[in-house]
C-alpha positions as CSV (number, residue, x, y, z in Angstrom):
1,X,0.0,0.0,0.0
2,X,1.0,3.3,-1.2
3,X,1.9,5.8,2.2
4,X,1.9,10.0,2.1
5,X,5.4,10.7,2.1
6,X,4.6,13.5,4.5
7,X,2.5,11.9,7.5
8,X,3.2,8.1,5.9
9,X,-0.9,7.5,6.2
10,X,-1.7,5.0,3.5
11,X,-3.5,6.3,0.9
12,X,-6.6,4.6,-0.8
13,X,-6.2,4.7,-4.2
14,X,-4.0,6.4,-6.5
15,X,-6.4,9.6,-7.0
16,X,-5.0,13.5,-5.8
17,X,-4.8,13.6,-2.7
18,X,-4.1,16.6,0.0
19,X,-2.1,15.9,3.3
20,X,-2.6,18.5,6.2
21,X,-0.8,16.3,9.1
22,X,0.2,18.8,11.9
23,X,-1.0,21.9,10.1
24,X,-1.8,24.7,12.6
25,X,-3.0,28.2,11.4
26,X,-3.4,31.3,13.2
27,X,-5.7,33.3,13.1
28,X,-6.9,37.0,14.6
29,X,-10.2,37.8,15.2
30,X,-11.9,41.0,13.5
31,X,-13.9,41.7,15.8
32,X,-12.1,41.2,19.5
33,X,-8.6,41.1,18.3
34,X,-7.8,37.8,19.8
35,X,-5.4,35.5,18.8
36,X,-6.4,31.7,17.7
37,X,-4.2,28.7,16.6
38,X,-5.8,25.7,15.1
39,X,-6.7,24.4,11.3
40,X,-10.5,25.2,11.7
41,X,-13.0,26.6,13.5
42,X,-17.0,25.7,13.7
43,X,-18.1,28.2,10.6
44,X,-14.7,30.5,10.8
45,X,-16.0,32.5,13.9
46,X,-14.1,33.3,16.7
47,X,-14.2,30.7,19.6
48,X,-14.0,34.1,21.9
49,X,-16.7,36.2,20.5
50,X,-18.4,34.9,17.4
51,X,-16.2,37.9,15.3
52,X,-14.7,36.9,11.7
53,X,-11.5,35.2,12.0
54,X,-8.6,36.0,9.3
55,X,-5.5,34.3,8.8
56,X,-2.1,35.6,9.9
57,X,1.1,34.9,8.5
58,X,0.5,31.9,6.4
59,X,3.3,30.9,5.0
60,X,4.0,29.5,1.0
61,X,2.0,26.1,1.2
62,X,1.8,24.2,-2.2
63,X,-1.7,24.2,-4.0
64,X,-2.9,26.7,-1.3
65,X,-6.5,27.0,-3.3
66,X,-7.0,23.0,-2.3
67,X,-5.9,23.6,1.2
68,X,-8.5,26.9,1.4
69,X,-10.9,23.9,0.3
70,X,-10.4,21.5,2.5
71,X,-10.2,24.0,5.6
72,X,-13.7,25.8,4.6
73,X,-15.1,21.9,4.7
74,X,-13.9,21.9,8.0
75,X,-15.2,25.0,9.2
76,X,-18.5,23.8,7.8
77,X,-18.6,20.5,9.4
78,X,-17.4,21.2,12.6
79,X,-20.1,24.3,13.1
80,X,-22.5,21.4,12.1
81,X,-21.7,19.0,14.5
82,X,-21.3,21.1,16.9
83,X,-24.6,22.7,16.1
84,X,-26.2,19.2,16.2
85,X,-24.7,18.0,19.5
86,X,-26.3,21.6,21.0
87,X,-29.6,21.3,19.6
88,X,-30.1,17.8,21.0
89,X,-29.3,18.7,24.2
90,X,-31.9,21.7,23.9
91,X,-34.5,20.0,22.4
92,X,-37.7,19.5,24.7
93,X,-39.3,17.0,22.5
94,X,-37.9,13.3,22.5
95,X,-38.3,13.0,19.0
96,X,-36.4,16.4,17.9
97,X,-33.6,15.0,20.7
98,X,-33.0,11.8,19.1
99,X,-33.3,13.0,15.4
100,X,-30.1,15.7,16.0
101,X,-28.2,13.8,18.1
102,X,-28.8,10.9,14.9
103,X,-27.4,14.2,12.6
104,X,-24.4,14.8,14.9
105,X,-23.6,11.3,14.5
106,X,-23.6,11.8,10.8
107,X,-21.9,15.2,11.2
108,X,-19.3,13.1,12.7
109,X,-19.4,10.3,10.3
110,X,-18.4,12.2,7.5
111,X,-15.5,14.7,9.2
112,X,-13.9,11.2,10.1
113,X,-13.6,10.7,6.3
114,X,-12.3,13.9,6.0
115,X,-9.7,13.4,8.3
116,X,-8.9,10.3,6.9
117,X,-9.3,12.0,3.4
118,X,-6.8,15.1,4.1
119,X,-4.7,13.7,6.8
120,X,-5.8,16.0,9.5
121,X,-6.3,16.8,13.2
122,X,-9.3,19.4,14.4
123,X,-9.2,20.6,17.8
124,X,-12.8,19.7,19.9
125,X,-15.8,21.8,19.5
126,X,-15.8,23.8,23.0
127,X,-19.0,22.4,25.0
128,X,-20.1,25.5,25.8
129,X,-21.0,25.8,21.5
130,X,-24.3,28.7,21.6
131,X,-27.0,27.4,18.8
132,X,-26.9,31.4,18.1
133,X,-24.0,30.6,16.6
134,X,-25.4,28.6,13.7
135,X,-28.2,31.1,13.2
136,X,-25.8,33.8,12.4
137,X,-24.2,31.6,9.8
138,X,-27.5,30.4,8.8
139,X,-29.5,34.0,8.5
140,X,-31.9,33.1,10.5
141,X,-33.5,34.6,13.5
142,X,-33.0,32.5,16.5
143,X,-36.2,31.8,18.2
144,X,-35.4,29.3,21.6
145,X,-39.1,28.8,22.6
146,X,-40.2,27.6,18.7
147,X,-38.6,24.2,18.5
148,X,-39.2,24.2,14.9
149,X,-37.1,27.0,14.7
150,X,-33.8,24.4,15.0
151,X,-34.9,22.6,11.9
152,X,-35.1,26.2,10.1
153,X,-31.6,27.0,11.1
154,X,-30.2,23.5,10.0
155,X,-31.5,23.6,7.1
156,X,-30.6,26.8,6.5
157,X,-27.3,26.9,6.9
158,X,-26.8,23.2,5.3
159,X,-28.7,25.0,2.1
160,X,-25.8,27.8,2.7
161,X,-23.1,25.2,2.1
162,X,-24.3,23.8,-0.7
163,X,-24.9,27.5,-2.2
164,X,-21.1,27.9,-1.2
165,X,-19.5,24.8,-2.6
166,X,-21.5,24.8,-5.5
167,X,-20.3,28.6,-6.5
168,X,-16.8,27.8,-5.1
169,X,-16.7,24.8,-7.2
170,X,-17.8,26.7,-10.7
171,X,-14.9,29.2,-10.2
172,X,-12.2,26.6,-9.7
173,X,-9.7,26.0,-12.5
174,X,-11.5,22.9,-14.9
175,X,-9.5,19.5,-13.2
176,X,-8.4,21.0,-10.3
177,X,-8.7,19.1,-7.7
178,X,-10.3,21.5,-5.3
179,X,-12.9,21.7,-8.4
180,X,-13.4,17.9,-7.8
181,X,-13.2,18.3,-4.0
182,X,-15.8,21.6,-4.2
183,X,-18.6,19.3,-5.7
184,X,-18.5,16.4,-3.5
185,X,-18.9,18.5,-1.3
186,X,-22.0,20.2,-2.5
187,X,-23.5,16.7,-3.1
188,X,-22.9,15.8,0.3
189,X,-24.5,18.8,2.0
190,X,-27.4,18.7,-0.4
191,X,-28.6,15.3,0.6
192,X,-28.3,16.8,3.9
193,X,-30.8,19.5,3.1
194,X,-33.1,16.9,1.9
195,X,-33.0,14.6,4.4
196,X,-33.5,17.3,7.0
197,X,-36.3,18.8,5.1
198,X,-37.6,15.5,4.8
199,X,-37.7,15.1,8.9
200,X,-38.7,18.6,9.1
201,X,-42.5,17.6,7.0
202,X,-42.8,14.6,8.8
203,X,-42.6,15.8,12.1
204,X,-44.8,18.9,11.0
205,X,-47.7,16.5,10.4
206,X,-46.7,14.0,13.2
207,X,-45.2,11.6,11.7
208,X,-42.2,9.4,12.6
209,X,-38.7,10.3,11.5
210,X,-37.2,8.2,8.8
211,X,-33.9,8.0,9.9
């Protein structure tokens, strides 16, 4: 079996491949001027105060478009999950609790292949995650006492990565492979969308989840 000369993970196949072993980025945030250091963060906010975080001194890396790929996936993912884990904690309703904690399972799921995929570590989502988090990413106005309100905001901002991915994906060089990387991507958050939407009809009428 092949390994990466860089981490010496084996690598499946003999497609492209991108290895981010022991990357660590820093970043400053916009908005409270603190200081981060980590590959990603849940939706590129600040752990601190929710502000924009941008990159300091990053260095030459090789096919630094691919890398910007793989680390908005991240950022994407790990809001998610962490977004998932909160709302099934909050969730009053039984069913509501065991359908998100089933989509932070999935969350999970797939940044495992991820971090298989890209040879990475990410740093754990802080417990303390605030669902208003997501909302802001998502665009939509966080409303704690309407339960149906977390479905809105997960399938908001799941629509919003697709809408992302999708444009990221039609402005990246024809056979790149952040092109490639850009539109599984967008597959994978839109069967997300639909399964949530899915859920989100079927508990609106009372009927049972189908995951």
């Amino acid at each position: 079996m092949i390994s990466c000369p860089k981490c010496h993970q084996p690598i499946e196949g003999d497609e492209a491949y991108i290895c981010c072993a022991n990357l660590e980025l820093r970043w400053k945030c916009s908005a409270c001027g603190k200081v981060s250091e980590g590959f990603a963060f849940p939706y590129g906010m600040c752990p601190h105060c929710k502000g924009k975080l941008e990159m300091l001194e990053r260095g030459a890396i090789a096919d630094s478009q691919a890398l910007d790929a793989v680390r908005k996936a991240f950022e994407i993912e790990l809001g998610g999950h962490a977004f998932y884990e909160r709302a099934a904690r909050d969730a009053k309703e039984p069913q509501l609790r065991e359908l998100f904690a089933r989509f932070a399972e999935m969350e999970k799921e797939h940044m495992d292949i991820l971090k298989k995929r890209y040879h990475a570590e990410l740093p754990a989502a802080a417990p303390d995650f605030q669902v208003d988090r997501a909302a802001i990413f998502a665009g939509v106005e966080r409303k704690p006492e309407d339960p149906a309100n977390l479905f809105r905001i997960a399938i908001a901002f799941e629509q919003r990565a697709v809408d992302f991915f999708t444009g990221e994906g039609e402005r990246a060089p024809g056979g790149s492979v952040e092109r490639e990387l850009y539109r599984e991507l967008a597959a994978e958050e839109r069967e997300h969308v639909e399964l949530l939407t899915t859920e989100y009809r079927r508990w609106e009428t009372g009927k049972a989840g189908i995951l």
